[in-house]
C-alpha positions, 0 to 999 in steps of 0.5 A: 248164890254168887257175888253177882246176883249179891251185887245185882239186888242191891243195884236193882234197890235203887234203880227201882226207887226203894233206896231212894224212898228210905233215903227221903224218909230218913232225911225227913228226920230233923235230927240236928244234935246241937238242938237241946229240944230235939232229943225226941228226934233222935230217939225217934230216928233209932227206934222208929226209923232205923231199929226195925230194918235191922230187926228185919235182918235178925238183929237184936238191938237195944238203945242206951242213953249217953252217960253226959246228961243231956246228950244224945243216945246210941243205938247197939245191934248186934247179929251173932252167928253159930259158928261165925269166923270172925266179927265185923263192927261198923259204925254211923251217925244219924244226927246232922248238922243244923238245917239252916232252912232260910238258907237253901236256894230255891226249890230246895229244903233241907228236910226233904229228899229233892232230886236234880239230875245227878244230884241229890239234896237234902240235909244229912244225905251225905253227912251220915244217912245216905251213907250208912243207908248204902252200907244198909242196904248193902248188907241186906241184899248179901244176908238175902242172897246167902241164905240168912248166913253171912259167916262172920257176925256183925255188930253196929254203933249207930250215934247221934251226937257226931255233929255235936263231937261225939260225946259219951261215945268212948264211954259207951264203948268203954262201958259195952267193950265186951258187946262190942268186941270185934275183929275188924271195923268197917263203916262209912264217913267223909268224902272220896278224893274225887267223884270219879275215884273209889278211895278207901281211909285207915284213920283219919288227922287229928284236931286240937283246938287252942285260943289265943286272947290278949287284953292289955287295958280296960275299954279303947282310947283315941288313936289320934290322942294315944296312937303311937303310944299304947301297945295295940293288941290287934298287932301284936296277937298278929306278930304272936301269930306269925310267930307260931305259923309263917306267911306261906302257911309253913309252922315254925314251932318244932314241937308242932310237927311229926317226927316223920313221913313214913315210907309206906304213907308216902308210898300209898300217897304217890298216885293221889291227886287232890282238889280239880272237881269242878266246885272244888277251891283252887289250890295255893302250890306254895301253900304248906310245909315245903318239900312236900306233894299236895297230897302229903300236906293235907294227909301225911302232914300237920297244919295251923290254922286261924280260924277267927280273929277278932279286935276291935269292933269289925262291924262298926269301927271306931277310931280308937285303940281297941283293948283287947284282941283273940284268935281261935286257931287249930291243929290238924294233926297226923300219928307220930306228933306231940299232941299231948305237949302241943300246948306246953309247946306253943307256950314255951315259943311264945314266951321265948319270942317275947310274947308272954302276955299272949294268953293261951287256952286250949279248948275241950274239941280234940280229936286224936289221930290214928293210921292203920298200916297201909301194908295191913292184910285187911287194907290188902284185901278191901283194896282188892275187893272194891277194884274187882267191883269197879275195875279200877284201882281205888285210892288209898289213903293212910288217913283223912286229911280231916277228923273222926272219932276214929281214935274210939275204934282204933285205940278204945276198941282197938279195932284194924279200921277201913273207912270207905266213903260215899260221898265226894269233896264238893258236896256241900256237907254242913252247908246250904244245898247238902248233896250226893251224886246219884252214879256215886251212890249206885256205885257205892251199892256195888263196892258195898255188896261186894266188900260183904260179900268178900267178907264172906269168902275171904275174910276167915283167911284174912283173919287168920293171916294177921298176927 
């Protein structure tokens, strides 16, 4: 019985092509979440697909609806031991993102596993199944080899309403919080920094999303009759705008920024290079707040963005002074910022620069920002853990650079969160031609057998070392 042998079965899954086969059924599920008709989908996906895997492990579970009517459920497990140390939570969704069929290139289908070289497609492969089906099978294999006695309990949150927000999931938590209580939270979601690097995230930015609308007028009017005489909306929501965030991307409204970049995150920051993997966007280096390494602007720090904009008739313009203009813009947003005084202070800047006829709407998409402490004796341990499984140094990042539900595990459950990720930048989630790189994926089944296993080892003594 030893780490090796652990690690050597779950590799041995995939080589010998069961992970694969589990993984193409599992992506064979057409489990989009913002279809109203595919709630029968998603129940199958738990009770069918998943559900009988985790019995086999001695699991027990049960499946609870989603107190928002209409919305999807999720999937409680929970594997208790007599005498156990401590308790792990991990966590998955098995929904995706619409499949958008007609778009996939040639030879591809989102709804079947298709294997190309190094890749691997299918819809949802990396963006949840492929990486919940590692953590899975990960977990599996170290059960077997330890004799059925892992030595700490665990239990599972499996949802199926990620890709549609989230919804009813910190009810649920709320509601089963004793069922659910743990000692540490790990699962796996988003991407790594690079293909080539193991990375580990504490929490991820938060998100807010606000709409700004301007109508000055009923219907448009002739620019060659009034041009020059009526206000245009399309340019003054513009002006409204760059009020808010300048040319280079740098917010200009005090109340929007975090108070501080922390030392520890600007530590565990230093040796993390963003972007440079063959398909991913160049970087703009002037781009951002100044000051500031590439990789503290989108993980240490906050941004603006407009996501859409729209005057007039863009696809069929007229020669006339449109009424009206709107924008939908977003925050992401790091621990230590003003969240919940984000819109009073958009407001008051608005107005004191003179645009007070800028209608301001925040929207019911937000997710809260959360950051365990990099110096964490659980961050220390899984750190160690998966350099001893891959040799190398793994990237550690205070939080993702995009948003999770994480704040449910964080602040609800109030769970030290290690998030360690599976697939990588240019993967293509929620696009055409979703998929994962095989090496990582084998990867993957090595630091996740090893990370139980050490759990095994190790993890009682890490409990105990926490306050």
């Amino acid at each position: 019985m030893s780490r090796h042998q652990a690690v050597t079965q779950a590799l041995a899954c995939f080589d010998d092509g069961r992970f694969q086969q589990t993984l193409a059924r599992r992506v064979a599920f057409r489990t989009e979440s913002q279809d109203a008709t595919s709630g029968p989908i998603l129940q199958s996906y738990l009770d069918d697909e998943i559900a009988p895997q985790l019995q086999a492990l001695g699991f027990v579970y049960r499946v609870v609806g989603n107190p928002i009517p209409g919305k999807s459920p999720f999937l409680l497990a929970e594997r208790i031991e007599p005498g156990a140390s401590f308790t792990l939570l991990t966590y998955g969704h098995g929904d995706v993102v619409r499949g958008y069929d007609a778009q996939w290139r040639e030879g591809l289908k989102p709804w079947e596993l298709v294997v190309e070289g190094n890749r691997w497609y299918g819809r949802g492969i990396a963006d949840n199944k492929g990486q919940h089906t590692i953590n899975l099978t990960a977990l599996e294999q170290v059960i077997a080899v330890r004799g059925g006695k892992l030595g700490y309990n665990v239990k599972i949150i499996l949802e199926m309403g990620e890709e549609d927000g989230s919804p009813g999931l910190n009810e649920v938590c709320v509601q089963h919080r004793k069922s659910l209580a743990a000692d540490v939270f790990i699962a796996s979601d988003g991407p790594r920094v690079s293909a080539s690097r193991a990375t580990m995230f504490l929490g991820s930015r938060g998100v807010f999303n606000f709409d700004l609308h301007l109508k000055l007028r009923e219907g448009g009017h002739h620019s060659g009759n009034w041009g020059g005489l009526l206000r245009n909306p399309g340019i003054r929501l513009a002006h409204a705008i760059a009020s808010l965030v300048d040319a280079k991307g740098k917010i200009l409204v005090p109340g929007l920024l975090p108070r501080e970049l922390p030392d520890s995150v600007r530590r565990a920051l230093k040796d993390i290079a963003v972007g440079g993997d063959v398909n991913d966007p160049e970087i703009d280096p002037d781009w951002g707040e100044p000051g500031l390494s590439a990789s503290e602007r989108v993980i240490g720090w906050n941004s603006l963005e407009v996501l859409a904009f729209i005057t007039g008739n863009p696809a069929m313009p007229v020669h006339a002074i449109p009424s009206d203009a709107r924008a939908h813009c977003h925050m992401r947003y790091v621990v230590g910022s003003d969240h919940i005084r984000f819109l009073e202070h958009i407001r008051q800047h608005l107005d004191a620069h003179g645009f007070d006829d800028v209608e301001l709407r925040g929207t019911d998409v937000h997710m809260a920002a959360t950051r365990l402490d990099p110096d964490d004796a659980w961050v220390r341990w899984g750190m160690a853990s998966i350099e001893r499984s891959t040799g190398v140094r793994p990237a550690l990042l205070p939080n993702l650079g995009g948003s999770l539900p994480n704040e449910v595990f964080a602040e609800t459950l109030s769970l030290p969160t290690l998030w360690v990720p599976h697939s990588y930048p240019a993967c293509s989630q929620h696009a055409p031609n979703e998929h994962i790189l095989a090496d990582v994926t084998r990867e993957a089944l090595h630091i996740m057998a090893g990370l139980f296993w050490d759990l095994a080892e190790e993890g009682p003594g890490v409990f105990k070392s926490r306050p």
